[in-house]
N, C-alpha and C positions, 0 to 999 in steps of 0.2 A: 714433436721436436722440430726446430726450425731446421732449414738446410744446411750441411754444412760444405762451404767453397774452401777449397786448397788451392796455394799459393805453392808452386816447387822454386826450390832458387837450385841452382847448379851453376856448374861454371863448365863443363866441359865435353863427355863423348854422350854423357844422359842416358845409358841402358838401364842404372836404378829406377829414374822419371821413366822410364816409358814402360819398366815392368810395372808402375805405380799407376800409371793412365791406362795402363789394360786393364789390369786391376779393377777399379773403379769406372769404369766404363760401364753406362747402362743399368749404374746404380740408382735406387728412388730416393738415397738419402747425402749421397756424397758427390761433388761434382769437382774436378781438377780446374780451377776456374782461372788460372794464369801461371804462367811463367818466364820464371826472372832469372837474369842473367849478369854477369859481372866482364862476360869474355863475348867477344861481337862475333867471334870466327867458333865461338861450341857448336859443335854436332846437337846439340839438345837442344837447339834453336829449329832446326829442321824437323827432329822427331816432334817437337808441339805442332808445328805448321802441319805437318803429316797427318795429326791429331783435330785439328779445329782447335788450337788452342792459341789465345794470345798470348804474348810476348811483350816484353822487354827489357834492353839492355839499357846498363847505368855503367856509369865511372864510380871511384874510388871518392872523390869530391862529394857528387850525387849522392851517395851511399849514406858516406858519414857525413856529411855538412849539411844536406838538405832535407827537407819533407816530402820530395818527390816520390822515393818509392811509399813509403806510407801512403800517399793520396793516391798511387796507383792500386792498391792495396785496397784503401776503403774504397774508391769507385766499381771494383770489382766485387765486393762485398765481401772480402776472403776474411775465414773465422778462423785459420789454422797455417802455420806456415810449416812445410815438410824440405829438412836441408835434405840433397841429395846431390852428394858431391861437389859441394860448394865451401870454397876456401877461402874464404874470411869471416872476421868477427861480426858476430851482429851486432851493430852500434844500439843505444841506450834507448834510443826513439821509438824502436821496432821492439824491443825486448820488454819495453814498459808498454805498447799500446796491445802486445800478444803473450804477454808474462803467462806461462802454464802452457802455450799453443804453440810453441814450437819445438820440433822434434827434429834430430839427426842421427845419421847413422855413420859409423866409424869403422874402417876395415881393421879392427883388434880387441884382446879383450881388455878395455881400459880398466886399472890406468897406467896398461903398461902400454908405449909404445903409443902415447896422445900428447898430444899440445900443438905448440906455434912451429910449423913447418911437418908436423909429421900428417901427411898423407896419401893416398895413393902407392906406387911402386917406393917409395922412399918405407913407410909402411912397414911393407914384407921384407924390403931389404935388412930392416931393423930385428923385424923375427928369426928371420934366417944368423946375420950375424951375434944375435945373441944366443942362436942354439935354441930355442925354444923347444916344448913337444904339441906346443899346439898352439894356435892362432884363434880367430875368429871374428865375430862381428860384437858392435856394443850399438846399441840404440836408444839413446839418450834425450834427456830434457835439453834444449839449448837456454845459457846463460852468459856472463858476460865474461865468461875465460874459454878456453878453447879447451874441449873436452874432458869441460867438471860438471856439466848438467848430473842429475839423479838418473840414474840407470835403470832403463827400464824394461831390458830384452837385452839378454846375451846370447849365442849361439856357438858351439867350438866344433874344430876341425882337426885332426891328428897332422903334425908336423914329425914329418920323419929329416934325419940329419942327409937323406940326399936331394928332398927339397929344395928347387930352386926358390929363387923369390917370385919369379913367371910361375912356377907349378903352387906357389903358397896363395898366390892372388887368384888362380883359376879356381881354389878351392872355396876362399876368402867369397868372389862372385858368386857364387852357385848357393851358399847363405844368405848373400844379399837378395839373390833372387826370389828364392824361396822361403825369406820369412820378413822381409820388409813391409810389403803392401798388407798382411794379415796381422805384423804387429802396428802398424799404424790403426788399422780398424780398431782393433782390441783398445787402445790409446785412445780414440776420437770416439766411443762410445762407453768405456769404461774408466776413462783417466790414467 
């Protein structure tokens, strides 16, 4: 089996990414081989540098109007792109040159409480005021809507009604932690 290189995109503090580059750290088949960014001031720019991993950031322009991140992409030889905690759409370029290879994780069990603008503390905020009894993670195919990819890992947590949205998202974390970087394996070796 040839190598496979991960591309992480994120936008922001990057604890997913770096439970994911532990993770696969000193693997003989998996290598975290870039990371990309959409926000010049994320924390997840430090934990790759922390890492030995390259970096880079792009604009909104960049993104969608150009071939730039792709040609950062194939120079790096990356076979799989892993969203973690990145908010925006993947444009058509990236979706058609990695169709099947990209994967993201969503702090809820979709599809409740997904789309355009929901995520992060906005999220749990949603859980909390809809009363929920339970939250979770979704870990999905990415596609060209914001969280309708094929689901491919779900994970739930009890929500009780004195639940903050802080105390729903510390719960929320501790799933992302713990079954992120082993559902990606399971995905990149089994589909």
């Amino acid at each position: 089996m040839s190598p496979i290189r991960i591309a992480i995109f994120a936008s922001g503090n990057g604890s997913n990414a770096e439970e994911i580059i532990r993770y696969f750290k000193g693997s003989a088949t998996v290598t975290i081989s870039l990371l990309l960014s959409n926000n010049p001031d994320a924390y997840v720019l430090k934990r790759a540098e922390n890492h030995g991993i390259p970096t880079h950031v792009f604009d909104r322009e960049t993104f969608r109007e150009t071939d730039q991140v792709l040609t950062w992409l194939n120079e790096a030889g990356i076979t799989h792109i892993v969203l973690a905690g990145f908010l925006w759409l993947v444009p058509a370029n990236l979706l058609a040159a990695y169709a099947g290879h990209i994967i993201n994780i969503h702090p809820s069990l979709l599809p409740r409480h997904g789309g355009k603008g929901m995520y992060g503390m906005k999220v749990h905020e949603a859980v909390k005021a809809a009363g929920d009894s339970e939250s979770g993670i979704t870990i999905h195919l990415v596609d060209a809507k914001y969280d309708e990819g094929r689901v491919i890992f779900q994970a739930r947590c009890e929500v009780s009604e004195r639940d903050s949205p802080a105390e729903i998202a510390a719960k929320v974390h501790e799933l992302e932690y713990q079954h992120f970087p082993t559902v990606i394996e399971k995905w990149l070796f089994n589909g």
